[in-house]
N, C-alpha and C positions, 0 to 999 in steps of 0.2 A: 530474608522475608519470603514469604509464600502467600499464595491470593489462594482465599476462601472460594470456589465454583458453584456453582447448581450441581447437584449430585445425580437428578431424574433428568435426562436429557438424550435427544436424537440425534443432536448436530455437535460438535464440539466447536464450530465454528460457522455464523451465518456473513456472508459480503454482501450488501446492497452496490451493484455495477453496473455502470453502459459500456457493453462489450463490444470492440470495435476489432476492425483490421492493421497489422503491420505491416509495412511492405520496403523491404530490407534489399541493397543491391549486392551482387557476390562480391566478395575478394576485399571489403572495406571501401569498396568506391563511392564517389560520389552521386546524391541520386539522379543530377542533372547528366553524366557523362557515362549512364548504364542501358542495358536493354533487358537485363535479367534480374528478377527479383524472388528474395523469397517472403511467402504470406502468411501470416501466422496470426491465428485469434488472440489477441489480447488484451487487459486493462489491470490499472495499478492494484485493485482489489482482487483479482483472483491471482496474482502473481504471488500476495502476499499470502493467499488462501493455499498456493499450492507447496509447500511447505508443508502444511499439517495437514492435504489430500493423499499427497507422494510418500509421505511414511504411517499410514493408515488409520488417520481423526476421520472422519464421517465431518463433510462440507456440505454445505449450501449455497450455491447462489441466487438471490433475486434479480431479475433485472427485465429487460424488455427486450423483444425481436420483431424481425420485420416479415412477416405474414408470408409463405412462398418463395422468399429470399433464398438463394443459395448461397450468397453467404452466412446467415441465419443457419441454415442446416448446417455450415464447415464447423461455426462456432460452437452450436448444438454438440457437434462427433467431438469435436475438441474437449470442451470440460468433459464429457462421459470420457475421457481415453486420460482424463485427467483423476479421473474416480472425483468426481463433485456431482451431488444432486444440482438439477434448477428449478427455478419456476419461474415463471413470469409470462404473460398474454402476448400472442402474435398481433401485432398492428397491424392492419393493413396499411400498404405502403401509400393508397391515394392515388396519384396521378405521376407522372414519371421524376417530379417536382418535391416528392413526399419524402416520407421516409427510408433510412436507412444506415446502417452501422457507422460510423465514426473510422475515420480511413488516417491511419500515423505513419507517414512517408519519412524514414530517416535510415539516414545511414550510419555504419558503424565507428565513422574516423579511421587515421592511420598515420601512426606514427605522429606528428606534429599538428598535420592536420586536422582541427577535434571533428565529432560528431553535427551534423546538423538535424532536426526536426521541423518537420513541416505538419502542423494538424488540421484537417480538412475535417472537420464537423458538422457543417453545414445539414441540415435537415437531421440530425442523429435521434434515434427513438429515444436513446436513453433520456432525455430532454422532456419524457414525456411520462416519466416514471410515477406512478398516482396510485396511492396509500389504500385505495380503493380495490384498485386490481390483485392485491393481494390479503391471505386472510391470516393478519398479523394475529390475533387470538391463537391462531392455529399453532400456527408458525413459532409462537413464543412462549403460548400455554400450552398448549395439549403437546406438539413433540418437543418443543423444548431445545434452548442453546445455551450452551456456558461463556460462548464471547460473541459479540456482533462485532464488526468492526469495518465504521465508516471512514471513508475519505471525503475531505474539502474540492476533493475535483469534481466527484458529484453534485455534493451538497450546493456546488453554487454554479451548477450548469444552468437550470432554469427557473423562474418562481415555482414550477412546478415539481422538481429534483430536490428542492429547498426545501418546501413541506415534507415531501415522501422520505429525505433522511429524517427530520427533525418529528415525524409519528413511526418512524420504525423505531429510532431512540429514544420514545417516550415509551411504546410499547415494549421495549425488549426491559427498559429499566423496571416497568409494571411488571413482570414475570421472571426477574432475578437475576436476569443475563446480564453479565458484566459490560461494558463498551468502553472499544478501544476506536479513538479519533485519530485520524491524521491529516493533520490539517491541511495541507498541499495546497496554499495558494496558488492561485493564477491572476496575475494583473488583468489581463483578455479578461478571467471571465466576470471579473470585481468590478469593471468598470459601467460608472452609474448606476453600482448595485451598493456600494461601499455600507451605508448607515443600515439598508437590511440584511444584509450579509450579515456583518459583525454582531445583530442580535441574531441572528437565526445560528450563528457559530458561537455565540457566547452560551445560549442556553442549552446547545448540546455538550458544551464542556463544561457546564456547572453539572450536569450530570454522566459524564463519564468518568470513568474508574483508570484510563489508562489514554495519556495524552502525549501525540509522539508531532515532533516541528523543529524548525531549526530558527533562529535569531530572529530572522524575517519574519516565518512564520507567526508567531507568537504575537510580533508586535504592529505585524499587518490583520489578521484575523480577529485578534481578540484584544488588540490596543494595550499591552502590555509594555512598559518603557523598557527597550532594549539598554545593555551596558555599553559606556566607552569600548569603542574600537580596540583592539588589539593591536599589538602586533605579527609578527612574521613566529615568536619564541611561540612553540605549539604548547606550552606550557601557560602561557597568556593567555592563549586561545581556550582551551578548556575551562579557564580560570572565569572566563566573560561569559559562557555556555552557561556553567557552574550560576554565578550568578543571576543570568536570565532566568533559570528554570527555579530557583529558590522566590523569584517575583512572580511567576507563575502559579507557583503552590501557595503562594499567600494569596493570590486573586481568585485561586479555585480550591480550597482547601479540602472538600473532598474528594478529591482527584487523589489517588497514590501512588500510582508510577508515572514516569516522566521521562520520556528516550530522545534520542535524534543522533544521528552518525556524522560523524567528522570525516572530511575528506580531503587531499591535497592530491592536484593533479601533474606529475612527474611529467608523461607524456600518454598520450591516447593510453598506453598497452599498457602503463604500470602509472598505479594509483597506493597515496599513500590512506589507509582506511583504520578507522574509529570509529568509536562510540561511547554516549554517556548516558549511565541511567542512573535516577535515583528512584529507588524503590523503597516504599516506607520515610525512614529519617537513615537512608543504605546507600553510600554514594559508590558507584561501579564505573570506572574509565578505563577503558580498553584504547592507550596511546596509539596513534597509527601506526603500523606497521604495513611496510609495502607487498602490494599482490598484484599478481600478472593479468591483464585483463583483456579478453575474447571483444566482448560486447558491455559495455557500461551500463546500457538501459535496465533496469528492475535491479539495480543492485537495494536500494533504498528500499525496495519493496521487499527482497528477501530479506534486508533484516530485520524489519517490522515480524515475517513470516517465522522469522527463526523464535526471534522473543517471545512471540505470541504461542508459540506451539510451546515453548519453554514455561510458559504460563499455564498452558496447557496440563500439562502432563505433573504439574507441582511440584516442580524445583525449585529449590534455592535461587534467590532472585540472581545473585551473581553469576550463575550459569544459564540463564534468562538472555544477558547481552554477549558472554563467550559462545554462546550456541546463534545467536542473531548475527552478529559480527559474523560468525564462519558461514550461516546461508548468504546471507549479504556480497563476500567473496566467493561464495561458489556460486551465484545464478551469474554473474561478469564473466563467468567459463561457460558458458552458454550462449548458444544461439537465438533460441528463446525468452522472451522478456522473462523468463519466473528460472528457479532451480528448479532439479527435477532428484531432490537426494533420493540413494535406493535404500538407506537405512542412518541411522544416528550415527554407526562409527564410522562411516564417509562425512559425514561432519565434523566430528568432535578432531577427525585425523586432520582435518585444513585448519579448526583450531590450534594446534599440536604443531603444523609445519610439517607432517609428517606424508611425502610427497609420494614414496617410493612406492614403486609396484602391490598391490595386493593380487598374491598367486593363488 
């Protein structure tokens, strides 16, 4: 299977994001027992975005910043050295009380030890994101994208996040742009939002083309009855995937791709990694096979990024999740939350296994 695109188009790809800060200790330590950190601008939507930045689609991001900020300006250098357009209104920050980037305090694990994440939100502009401040006609009609693709971490940051996804996805579906969702719950940010969530996520999946979540996902966001538990036979496990995502397609039938990656964790450094798409009536499982792992954070988002550029470019849906799966394993060899591939056969070669030297 192959997806039909917009043909007249600027962007190959638009992310609505609130782009915040990482702040990572050396050497895998913990971040209680460090004094050295490293900072890096990030968020789950342009990680996915930078996939099809790094091998040269023309990106977009929207999102918001904080007026005079130096952090605002790091992030700014960041996507331009990432080759992404932006747009979005500088806030003023207010009083010292007010606004500012969203700060993700986590460490890398090590060895036994996993990973921890701390998220400090607190006052985040992204939270402030309004359908207003940008001029989605523009944006969707006159330059034109062939995929948006939102995330549920935005979508349910604020009443106001909530709107601003659910009119970009109404206006991108007006002007032909395909939309891909991924649903990323968070209990934090559901809570005593539960009944307006679920319609404000239900109606952007009756109109998206390409729905990507995992078990939970599916049946926390959009009330879909998950299958019997599994067990431990990875063969089981797909089998329940398999199932969930076939009660999905019957709840959103025109929705026609359907992904989410499978993972088992060996220890911190090595992870067993999977994937299941169904494309059309196309079912594609890539069983886990084990990969060596740097850093775990954005693996999930590279292979959103991989797929989607695989969509991108009009390939056969089957190399859609072998080309996701290998971004997916190659941004975990990174330091930074996203991959940063220099071409397709640094890809296709970590599909392949193929490890050795390029002279």
């Amino acid at each position: 299977m192959t997806m039909e695109l917009r043909k007249n188009f600027k962007y190959a790809l638009v992310v609505p994001t609130s782009m915040g800060i990482r702040l990572t200790p050396a050497n895998g330590q913990p971040v209680y027992s460090s004094d050295t950190f490293m900072m890096q601008a990030t968020s789950a939507e342009t990680n996915v975005a930078s996939i099809s930045s790094y091998l040269g689609l023309p990106v977009k991001v929207l999102t918001n910043f904080v007026a005079e900020s130096p952090i605002a300006q790091f992030i700014k250098n960041n996507l331009a050295s990432r080759h992404m357009d932006y747009e979005g209104p500088d806030k003023p920050q207010g009083d010292p009380w007010g606004y500012r980037h969203q700060f993700n305090i986590a460490d890398s694990g090590y060895g036994t030890r996993g990973p921890r994440v701390h998220n400090d939100r607190a006052g985040e502009v992204g939270r402030a994101l309004d359908a207003s401040d940008f001029d989605l006609q523009r944006i969707f009609g006159q330059e034109g994208a062939q995929i948006v693709h939102i995330s549920g971490l935005v979508a349910a940051l604020s009443e106001q996040s909530s709107q601003f996804c659910l009119e970009v996805a109404r206006a991108a579906k007006q002007h032909d742009t395909r939309i891909s969702f991924d649903l990323n719950h968070r209990a934090s940010f559901w809570e005593g939002r539960e009944q307006e969530l679920r319609g404000i996520f239900t109606e952007i999946a009756k109109i998206s083309d390409i729905l990507i979540g995992n078990e939970e996902d599916f049946q926390l966001c959009l009330g879909v009855e998950g299958p019997e538990a599994g067990g431990q036979d990875i063969a089981e496990t797909i089998d329940n995937f398999q199932e969930m995502i076939r009660r999905v397609k019957q709840a959103f039938p025109d929705t026609t791709v359907f992904a989410n990656t499978l993972r088992e964790v060996v220890n911190v450094h090595e992870h067993m990694w999977g994937a299941i798409l169904l494309a059309g009536d196309q079912w594609h499982v890539v069983e886990p096979r084990s990969i060596a792992i740097l850093d775990r954070i954005g693996g999930g988002d590279g292979f959103v990024g991989g797929l989607l550029y695989g969509i991108l470019k009009g390939w056969e849906s089957e190399q859609w999740v072998q080309f996701g799966w290998a971004t997916g394993a190659m941004a975990t060899t990174f330091l930074t939350d996203y991959a940063q591939p220099i071409d397709e056969d640094q890809v296709w070669a970590i599909w392949k296994g193929q490890a050795r030297v390029k002279r």
